[in-house]
Biopython code that builds the backbone (N, CA, C, O; Angstrom):
import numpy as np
from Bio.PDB.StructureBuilder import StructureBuilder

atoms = [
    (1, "UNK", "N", (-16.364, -9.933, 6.535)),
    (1, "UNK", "CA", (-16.735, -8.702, 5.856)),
    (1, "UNK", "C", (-15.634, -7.665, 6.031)),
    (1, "UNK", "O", (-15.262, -7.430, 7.181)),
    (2, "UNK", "N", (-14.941, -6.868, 4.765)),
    (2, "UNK", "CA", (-14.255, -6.132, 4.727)),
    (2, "UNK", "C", (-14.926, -4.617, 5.477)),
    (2, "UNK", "O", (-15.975, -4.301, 4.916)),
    (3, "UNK", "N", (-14.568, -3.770, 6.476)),
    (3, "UNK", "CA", (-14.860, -2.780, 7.109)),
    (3, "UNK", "C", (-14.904, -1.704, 5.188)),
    (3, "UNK", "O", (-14.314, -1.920, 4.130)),
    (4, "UNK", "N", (-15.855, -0.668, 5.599)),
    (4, "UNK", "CA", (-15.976, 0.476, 5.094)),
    (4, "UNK", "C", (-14.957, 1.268, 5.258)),
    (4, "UNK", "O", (-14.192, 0.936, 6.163)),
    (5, "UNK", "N", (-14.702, 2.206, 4.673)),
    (5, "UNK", "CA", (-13.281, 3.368, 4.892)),
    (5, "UNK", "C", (-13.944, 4.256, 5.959)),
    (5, "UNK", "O", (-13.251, 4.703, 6.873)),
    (6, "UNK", "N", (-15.136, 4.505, 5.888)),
    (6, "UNK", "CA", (-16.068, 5.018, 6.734)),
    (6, "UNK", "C", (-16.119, 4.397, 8.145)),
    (6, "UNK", "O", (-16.419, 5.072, 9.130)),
    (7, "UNK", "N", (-15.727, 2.707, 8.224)),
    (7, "UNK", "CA", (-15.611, 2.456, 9.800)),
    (7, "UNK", "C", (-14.861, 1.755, 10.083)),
    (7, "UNK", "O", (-14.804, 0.667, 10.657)),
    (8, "UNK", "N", (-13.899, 2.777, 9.417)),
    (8, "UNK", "CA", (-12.253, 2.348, 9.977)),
    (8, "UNK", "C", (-11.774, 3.306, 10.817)),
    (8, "UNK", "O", (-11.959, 4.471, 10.465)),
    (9, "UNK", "N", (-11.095, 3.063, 12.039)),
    (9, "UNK", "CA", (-10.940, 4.097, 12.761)),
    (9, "UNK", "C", (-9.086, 4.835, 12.129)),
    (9, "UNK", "O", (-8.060, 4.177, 11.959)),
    (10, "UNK", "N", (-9.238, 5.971, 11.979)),
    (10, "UNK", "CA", (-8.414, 6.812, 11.044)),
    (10, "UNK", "C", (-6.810, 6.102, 11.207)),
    (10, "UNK", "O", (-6.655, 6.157, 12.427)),
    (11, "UNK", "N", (-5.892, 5.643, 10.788)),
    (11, "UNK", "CA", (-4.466, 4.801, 10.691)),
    (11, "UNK", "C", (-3.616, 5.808, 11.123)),
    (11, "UNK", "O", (-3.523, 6.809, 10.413)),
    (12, "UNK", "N", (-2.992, 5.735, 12.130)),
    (12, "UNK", "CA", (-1.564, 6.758, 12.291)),
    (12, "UNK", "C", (-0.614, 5.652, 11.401)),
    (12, "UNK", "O", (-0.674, 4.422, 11.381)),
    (13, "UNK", "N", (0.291, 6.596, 10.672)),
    (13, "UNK", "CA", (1.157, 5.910, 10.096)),
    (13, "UNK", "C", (2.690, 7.061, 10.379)),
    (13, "UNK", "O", (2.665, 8.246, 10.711)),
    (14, "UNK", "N", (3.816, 6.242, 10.120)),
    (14, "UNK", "CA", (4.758, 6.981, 10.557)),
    (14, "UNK", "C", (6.195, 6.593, 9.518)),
    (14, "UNK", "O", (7.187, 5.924, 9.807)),
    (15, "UNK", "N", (5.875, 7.234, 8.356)),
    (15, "UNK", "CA", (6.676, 6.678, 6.973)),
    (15, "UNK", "C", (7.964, 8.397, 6.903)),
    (15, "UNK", "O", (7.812, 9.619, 6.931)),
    (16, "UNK", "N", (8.993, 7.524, 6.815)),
    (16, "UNK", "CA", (9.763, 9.517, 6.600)),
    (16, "UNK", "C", (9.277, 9.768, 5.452)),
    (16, "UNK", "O", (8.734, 9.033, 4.627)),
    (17, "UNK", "N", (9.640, 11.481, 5.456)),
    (17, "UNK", "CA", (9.265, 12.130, 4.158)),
    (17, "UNK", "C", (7.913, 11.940, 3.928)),
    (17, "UNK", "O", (7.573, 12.039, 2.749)),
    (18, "UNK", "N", (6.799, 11.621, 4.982)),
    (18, "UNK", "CA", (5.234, 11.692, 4.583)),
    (18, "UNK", "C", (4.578, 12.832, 3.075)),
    (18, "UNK", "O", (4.845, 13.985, 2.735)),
    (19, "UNK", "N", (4.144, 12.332, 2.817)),
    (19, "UNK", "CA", (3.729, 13.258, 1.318)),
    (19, "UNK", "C", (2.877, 12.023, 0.878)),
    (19, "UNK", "O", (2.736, 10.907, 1.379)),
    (20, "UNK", "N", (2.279, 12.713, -0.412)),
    (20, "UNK", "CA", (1.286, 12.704, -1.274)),
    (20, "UNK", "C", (1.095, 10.868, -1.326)),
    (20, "UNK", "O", (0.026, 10.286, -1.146)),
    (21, "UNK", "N", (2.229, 10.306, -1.574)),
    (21, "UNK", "CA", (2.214, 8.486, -2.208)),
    (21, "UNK", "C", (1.766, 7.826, -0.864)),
    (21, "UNK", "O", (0.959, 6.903, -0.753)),
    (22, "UNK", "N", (2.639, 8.665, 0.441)),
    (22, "UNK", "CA", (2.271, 7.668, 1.788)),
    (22, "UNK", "C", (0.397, 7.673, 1.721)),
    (22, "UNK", "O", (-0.476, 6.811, 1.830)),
    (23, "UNK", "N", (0.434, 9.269, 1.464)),
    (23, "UNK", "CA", (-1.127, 9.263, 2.081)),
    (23, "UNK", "C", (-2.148, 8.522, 1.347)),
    (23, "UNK", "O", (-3.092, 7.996, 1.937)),
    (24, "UNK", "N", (-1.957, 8.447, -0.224)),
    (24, "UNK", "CA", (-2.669, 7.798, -1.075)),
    (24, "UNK", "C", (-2.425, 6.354, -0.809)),
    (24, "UNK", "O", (-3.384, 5.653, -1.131)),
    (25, "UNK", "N", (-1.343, 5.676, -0.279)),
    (25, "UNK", "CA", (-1.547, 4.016, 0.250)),
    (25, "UNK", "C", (-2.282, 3.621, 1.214)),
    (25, "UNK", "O", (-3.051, 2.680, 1.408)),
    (26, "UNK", "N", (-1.871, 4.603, 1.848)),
    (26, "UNK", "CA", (-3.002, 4.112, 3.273)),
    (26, "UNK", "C", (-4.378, 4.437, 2.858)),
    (26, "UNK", "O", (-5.240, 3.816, 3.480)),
    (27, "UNK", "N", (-4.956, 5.580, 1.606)),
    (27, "UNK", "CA", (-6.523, 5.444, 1.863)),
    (27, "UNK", "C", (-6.626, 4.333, 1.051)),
    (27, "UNK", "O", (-7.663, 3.699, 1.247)),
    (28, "UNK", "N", (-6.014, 3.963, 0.343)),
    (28, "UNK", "CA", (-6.184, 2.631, -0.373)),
    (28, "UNK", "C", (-6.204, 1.494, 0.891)),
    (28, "UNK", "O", (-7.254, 0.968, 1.260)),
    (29, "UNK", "N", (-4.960, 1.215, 1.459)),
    (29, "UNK", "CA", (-4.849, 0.155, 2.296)),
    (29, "UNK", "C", (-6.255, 0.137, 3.393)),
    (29, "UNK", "O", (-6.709, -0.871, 3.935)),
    (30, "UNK", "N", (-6.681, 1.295, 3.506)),
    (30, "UNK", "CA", (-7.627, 0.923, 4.649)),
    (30, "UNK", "C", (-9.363, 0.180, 4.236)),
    (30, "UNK", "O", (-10.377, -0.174, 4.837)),
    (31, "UNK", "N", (-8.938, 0.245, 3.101)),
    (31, "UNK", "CA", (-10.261, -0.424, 2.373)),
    (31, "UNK", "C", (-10.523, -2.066, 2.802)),
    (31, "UNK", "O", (-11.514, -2.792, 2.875)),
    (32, "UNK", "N", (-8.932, -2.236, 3.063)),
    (32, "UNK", "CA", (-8.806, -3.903, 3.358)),
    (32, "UNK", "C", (-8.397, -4.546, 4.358)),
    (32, "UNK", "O", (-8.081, -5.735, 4.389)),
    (33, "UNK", "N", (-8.387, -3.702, 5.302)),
    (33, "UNK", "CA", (-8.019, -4.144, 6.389)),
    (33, "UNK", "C", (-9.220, -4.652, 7.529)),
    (33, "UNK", "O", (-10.372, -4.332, 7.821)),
    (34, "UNK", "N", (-8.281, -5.563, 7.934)),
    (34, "UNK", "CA", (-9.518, -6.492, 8.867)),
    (34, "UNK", "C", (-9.096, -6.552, 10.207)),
    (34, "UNK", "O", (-9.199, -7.535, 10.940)),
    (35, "UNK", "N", (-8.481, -5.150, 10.576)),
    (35, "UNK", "CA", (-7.879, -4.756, 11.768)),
    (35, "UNK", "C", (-8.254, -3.070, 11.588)),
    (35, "UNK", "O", (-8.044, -2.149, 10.799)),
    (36, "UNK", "N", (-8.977, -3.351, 12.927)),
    (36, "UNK", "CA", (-8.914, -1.153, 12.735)),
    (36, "UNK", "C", (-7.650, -0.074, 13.614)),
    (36, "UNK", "O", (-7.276, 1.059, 13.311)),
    (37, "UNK", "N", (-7.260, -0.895, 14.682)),
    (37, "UNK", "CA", (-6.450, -0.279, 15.112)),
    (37, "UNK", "C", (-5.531, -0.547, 14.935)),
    (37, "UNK", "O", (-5.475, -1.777, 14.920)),
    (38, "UNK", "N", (-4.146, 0.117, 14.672)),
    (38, "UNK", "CA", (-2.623, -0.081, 14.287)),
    (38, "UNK", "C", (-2.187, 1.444, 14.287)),
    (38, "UNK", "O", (-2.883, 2.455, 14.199)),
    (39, "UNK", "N", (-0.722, 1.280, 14.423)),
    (39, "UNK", "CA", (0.221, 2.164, 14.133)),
    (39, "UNK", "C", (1.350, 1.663, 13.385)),
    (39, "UNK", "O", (2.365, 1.426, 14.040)),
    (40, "UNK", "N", (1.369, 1.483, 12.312)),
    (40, "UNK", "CA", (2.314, 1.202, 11.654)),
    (40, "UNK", "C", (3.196, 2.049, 10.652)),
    (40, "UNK", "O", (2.737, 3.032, 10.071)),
    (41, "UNK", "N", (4.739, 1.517, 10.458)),
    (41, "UNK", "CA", (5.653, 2.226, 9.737)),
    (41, "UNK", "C", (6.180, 1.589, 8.432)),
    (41, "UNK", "O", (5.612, 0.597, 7.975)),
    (42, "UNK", "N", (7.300, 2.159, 7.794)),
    (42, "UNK", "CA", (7.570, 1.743, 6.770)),
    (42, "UNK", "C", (7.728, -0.032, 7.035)),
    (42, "UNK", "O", (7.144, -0.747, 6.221)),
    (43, "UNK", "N", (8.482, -0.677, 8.122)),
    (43, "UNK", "CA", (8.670, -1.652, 8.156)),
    (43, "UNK", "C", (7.423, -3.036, 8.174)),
    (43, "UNK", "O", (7.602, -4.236, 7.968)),
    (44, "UNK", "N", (6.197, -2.298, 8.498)),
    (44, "UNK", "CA", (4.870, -3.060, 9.080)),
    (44, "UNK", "C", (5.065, -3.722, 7.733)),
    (44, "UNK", "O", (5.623, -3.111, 6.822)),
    (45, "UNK", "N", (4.464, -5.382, 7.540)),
    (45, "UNK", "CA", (4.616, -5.908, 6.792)),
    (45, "UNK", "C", (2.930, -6.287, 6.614)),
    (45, "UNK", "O", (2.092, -6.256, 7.515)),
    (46, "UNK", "N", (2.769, -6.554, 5.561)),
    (46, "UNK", "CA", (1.007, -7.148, 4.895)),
    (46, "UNK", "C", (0.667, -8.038, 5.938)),
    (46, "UNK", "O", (-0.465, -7.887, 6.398)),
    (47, "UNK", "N", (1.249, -8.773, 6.339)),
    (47, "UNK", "CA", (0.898, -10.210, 7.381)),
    (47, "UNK", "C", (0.153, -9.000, 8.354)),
    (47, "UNK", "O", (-1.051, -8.755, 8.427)),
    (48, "UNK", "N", (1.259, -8.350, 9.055)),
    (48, "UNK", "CA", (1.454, -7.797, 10.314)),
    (48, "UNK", "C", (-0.213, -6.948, 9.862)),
    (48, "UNK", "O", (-1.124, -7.616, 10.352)),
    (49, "UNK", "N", (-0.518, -6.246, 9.424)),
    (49, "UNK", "CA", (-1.872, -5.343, 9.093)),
    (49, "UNK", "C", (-2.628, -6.307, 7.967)),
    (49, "UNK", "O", (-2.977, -5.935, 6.847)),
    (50, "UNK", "N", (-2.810, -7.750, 8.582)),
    (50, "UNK", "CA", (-3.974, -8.540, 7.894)),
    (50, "UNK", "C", (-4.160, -8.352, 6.855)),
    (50, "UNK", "O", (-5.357, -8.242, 6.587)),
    (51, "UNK", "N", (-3.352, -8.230, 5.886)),
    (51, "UNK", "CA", (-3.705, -7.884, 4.274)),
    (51, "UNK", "C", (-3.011, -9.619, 3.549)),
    (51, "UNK", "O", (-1.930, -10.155, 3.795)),
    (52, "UNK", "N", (-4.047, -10.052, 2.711)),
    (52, "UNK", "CA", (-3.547, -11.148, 2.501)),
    (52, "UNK", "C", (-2.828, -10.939, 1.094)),
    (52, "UNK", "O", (-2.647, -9.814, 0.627)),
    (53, "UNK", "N", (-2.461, -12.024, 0.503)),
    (53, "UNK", "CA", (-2.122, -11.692, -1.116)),
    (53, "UNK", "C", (-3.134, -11.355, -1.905)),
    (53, "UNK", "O", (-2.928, -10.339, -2.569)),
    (54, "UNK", "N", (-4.272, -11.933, -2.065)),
    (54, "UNK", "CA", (-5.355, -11.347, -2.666)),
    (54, "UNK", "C", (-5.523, -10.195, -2.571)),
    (54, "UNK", "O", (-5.602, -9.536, -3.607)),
    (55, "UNK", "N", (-5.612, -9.697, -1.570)),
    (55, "UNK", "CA", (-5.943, -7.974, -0.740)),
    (55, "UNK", "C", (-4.897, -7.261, -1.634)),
    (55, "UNK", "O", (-5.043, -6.189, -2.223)),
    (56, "UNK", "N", (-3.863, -8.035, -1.618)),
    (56, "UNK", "CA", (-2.611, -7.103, -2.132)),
    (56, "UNK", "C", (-2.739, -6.907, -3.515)),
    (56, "UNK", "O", (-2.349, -5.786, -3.843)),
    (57, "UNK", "N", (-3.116, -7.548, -4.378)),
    (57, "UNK", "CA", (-3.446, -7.875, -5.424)),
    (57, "UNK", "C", (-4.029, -6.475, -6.147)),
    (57, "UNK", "O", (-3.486, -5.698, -6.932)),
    (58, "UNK", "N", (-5.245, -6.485, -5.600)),
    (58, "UNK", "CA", (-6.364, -5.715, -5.446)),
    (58, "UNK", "C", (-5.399, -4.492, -5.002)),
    (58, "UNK", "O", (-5.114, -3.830, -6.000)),
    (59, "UNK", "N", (-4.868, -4.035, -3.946)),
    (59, "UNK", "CA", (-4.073, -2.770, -3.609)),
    (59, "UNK", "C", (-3.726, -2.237, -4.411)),
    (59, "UNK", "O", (-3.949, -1.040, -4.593)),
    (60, "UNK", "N", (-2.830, -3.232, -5.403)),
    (60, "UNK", "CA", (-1.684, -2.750, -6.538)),
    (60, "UNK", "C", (-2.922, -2.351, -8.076)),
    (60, "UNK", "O", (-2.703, -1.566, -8.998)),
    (61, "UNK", "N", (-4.086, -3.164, -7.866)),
    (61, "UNK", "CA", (-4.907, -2.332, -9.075)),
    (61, "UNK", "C", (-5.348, -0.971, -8.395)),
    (61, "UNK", "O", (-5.558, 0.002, -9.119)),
    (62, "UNK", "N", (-5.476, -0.892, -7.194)),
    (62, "UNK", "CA", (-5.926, 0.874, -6.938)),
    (62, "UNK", "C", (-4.622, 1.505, -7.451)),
    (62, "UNK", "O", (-4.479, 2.189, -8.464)),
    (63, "UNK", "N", (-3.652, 1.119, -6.501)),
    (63, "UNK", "CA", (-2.470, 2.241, -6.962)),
    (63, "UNK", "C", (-2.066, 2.819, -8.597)),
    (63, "UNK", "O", (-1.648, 3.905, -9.001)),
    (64, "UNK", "N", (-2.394, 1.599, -9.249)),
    (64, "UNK", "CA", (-1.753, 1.635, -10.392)),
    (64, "UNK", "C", (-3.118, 2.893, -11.006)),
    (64, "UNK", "O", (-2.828, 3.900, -11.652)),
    (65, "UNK", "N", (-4.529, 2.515, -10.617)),
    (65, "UNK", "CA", (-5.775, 3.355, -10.853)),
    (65, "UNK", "C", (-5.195, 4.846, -10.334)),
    (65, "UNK", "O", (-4.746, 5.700, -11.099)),
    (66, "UNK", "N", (-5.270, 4.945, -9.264)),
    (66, "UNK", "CA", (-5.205, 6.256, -8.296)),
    (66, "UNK", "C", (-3.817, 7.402, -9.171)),
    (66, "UNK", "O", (-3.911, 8.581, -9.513)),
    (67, "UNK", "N", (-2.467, 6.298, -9.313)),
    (67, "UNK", "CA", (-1.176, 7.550, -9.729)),
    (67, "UNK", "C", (-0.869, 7.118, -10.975)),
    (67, "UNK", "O", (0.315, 7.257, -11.284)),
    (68, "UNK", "N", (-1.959, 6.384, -12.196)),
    (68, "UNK", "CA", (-1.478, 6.186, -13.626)),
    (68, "UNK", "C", (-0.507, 5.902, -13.607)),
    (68, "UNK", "O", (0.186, 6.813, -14.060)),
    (69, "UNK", "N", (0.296, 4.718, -13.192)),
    (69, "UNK", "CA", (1.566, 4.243, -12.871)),
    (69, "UNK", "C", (1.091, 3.045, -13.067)),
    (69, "UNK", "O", (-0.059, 2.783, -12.714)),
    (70, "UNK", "N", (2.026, 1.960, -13.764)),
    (70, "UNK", "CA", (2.023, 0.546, -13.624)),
    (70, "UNK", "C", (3.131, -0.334, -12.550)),
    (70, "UNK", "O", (4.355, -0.228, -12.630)),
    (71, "UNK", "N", (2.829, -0.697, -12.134)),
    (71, "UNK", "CA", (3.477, -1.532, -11.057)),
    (71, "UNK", "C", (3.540, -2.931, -11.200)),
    (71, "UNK", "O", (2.532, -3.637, -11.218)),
    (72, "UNK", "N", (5.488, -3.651, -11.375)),
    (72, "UNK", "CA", (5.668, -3.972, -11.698)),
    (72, "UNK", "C", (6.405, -4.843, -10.112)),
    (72, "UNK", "O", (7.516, -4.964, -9.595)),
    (73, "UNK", "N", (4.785, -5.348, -9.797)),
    (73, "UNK", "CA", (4.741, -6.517, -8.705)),
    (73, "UNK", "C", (4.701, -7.786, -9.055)),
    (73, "UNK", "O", (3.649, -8.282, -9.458)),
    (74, "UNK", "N", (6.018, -8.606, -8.937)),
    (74, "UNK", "CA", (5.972, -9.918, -8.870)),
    (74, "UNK", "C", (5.465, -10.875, -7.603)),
    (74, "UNK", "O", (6.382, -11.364, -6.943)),
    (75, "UNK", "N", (4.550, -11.090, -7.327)),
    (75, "UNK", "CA", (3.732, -12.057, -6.465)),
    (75, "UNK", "C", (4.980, -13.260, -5.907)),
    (75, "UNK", "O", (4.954, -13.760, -4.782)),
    (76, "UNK", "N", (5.566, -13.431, -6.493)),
    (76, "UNK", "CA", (6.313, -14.515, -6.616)),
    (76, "UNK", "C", (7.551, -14.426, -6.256)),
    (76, "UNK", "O", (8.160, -15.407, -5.828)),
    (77, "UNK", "N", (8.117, -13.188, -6.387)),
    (77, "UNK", "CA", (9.719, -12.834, -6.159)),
    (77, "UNK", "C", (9.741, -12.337, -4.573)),
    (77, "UNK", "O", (10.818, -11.966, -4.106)),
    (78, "UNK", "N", (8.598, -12.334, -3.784)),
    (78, "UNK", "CA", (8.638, -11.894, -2.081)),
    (78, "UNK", "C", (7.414, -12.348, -1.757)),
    (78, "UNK", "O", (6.512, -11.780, -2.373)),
    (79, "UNK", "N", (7.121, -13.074, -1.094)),
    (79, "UNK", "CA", (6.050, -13.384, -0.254)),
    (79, "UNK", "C", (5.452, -12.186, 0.389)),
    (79, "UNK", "O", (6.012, -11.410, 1.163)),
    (80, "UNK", "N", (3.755, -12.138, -0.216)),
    (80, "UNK", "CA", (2.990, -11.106, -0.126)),
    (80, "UNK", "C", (3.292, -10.232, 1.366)),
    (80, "UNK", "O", (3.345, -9.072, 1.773)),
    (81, "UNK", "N", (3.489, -12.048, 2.002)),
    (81, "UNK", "CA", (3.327, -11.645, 4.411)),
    (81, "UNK", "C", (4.777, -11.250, 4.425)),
    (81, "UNK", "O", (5.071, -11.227, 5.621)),
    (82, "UNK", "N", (5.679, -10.976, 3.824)),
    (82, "UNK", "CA", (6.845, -10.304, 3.880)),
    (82, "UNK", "C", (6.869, -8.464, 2.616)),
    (82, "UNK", "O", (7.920, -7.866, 2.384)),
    (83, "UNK", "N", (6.247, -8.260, 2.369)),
    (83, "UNK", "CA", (6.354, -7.267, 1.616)),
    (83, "UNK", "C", (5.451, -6.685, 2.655)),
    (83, "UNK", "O", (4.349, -6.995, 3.108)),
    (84, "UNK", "N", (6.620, -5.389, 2.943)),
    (84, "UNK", "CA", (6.418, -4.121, 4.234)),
    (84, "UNK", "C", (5.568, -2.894, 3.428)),
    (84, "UNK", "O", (5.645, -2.981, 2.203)),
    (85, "UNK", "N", (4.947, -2.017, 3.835)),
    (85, "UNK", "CA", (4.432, -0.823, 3.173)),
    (85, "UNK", "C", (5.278, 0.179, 2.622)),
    (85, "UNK", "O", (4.816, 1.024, 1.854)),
    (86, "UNK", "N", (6.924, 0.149, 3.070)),
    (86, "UNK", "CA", (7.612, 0.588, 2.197)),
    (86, "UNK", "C", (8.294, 0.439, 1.272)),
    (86, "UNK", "O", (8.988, 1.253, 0.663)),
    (87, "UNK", "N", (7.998, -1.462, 1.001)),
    (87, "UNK", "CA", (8.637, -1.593, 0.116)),
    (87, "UNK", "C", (7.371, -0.875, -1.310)),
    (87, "UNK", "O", (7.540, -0.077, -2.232)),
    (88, "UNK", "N", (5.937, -1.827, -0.730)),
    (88, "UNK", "CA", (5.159, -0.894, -1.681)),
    (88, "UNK", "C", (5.494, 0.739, -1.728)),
    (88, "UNK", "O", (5.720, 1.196, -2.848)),
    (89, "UNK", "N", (5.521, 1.280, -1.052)),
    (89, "UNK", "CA", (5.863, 2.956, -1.483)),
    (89, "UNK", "C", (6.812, 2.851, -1.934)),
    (89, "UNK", "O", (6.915, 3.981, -2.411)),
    (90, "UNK", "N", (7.831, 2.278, -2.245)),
    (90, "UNK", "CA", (9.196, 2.295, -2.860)),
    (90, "UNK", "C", (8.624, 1.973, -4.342)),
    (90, "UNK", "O", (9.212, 2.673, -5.166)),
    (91, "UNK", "N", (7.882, 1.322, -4.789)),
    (91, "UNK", "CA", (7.097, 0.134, -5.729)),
    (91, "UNK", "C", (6.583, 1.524, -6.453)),
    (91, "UNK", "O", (6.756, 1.765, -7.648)),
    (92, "UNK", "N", (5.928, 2.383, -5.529)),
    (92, "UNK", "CA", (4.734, 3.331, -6.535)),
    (92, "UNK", "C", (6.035, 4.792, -6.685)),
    (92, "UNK", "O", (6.192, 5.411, -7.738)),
    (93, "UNK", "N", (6.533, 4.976, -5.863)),
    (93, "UNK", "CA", (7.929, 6.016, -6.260)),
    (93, "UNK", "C", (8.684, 5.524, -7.023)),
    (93, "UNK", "O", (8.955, 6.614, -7.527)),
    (94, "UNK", "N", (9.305, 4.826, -7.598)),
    (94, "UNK", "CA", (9.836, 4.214, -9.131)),
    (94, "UNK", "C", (9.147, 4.417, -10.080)),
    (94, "UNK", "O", (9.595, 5.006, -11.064)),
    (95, "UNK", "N", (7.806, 3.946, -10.004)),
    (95, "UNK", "CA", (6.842, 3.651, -11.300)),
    (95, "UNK", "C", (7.137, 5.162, -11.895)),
    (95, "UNK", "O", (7.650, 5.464, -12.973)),
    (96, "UNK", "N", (6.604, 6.082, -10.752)),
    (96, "UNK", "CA", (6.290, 7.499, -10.493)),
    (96, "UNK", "C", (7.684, 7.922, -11.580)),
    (96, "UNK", "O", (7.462, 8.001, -12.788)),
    (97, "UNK", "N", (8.712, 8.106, -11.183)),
    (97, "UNK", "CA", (9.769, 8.348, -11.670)),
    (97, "UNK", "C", (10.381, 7.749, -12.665)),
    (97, "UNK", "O", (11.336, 8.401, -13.087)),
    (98, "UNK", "N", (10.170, 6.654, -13.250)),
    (98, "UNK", "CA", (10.002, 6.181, -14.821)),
    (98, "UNK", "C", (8.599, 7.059, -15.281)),
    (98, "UNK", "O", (8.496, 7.911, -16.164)),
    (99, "UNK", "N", (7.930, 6.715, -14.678)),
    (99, "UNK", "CA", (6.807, 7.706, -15.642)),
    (99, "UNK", "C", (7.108, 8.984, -15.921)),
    (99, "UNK", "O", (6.449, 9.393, -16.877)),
    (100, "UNK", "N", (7.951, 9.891, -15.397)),
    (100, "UNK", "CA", (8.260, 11.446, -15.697)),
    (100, "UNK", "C", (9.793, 11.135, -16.226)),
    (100, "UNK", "O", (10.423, 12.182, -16.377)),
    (101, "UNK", "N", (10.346, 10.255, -16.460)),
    (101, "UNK", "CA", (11.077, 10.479, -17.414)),
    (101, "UNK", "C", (10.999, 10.122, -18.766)),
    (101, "UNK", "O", (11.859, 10.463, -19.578)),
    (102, "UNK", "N", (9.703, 9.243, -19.140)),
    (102, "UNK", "CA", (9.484, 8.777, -20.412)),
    (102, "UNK", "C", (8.278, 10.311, -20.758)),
    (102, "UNK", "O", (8.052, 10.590, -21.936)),
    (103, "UNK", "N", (7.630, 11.145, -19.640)),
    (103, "UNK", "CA", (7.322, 12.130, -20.529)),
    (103, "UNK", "C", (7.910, 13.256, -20.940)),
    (103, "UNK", "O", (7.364, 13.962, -21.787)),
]
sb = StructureBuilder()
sb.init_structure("model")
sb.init_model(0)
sb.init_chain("A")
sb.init_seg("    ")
for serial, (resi, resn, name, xyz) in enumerate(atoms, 1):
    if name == "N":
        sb.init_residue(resn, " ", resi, " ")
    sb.init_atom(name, np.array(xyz, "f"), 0.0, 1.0, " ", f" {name:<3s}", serial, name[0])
structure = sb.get_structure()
């Protein structure tokens, strides 16, 4: 059983430049995690915070929900247990920034 966001105990995370995208991954990420305690940084990888590919899957439809951004995740080009949380924040800051230059 996936924990509630409600009984997850709150994530220290430690990403530079913290703002708006870090904070919106982690309330996403904590939906799926099957670990409550961690401290993790840009480098923590999906393996490392129990997120499987499926989980990830699912992540990338919130994000893309949450910042109207499409994300343009290949499953296939990095192994889910090797893709770190910054490469995802790197993933939703691109989208982000193609999106304000096509408006």
């Amino acid at each position: 059983m996936i924990p509630s966001v409600e009984a997850v105990t709150p994530v220290q995370v430690s990403l530079p430049g913290g703002d708006d995208v870090e904070a919106g991954l982690f309330q996403i990420v904590r939906k799926y995690l099957k670990t409550q305690d961690a401290d993790w940084t840009a480098a923590t990888t999906m393996a490392e915070a129990q997120i499987d590919s499926l989980d990830l899957v699912e992540v990338i439809f919130e994000i893309e929900d949450q910042f109207g951004v499409e994300i343009n995740f290949n499953a296939n080009a990095k192994s889910a247990d090797e893709t770190t949380f910054g490469d995802v924040v790197d993933l939703i800051r691109s989208a982000l920034a193609a999106k304000a230059r096509r408006a």
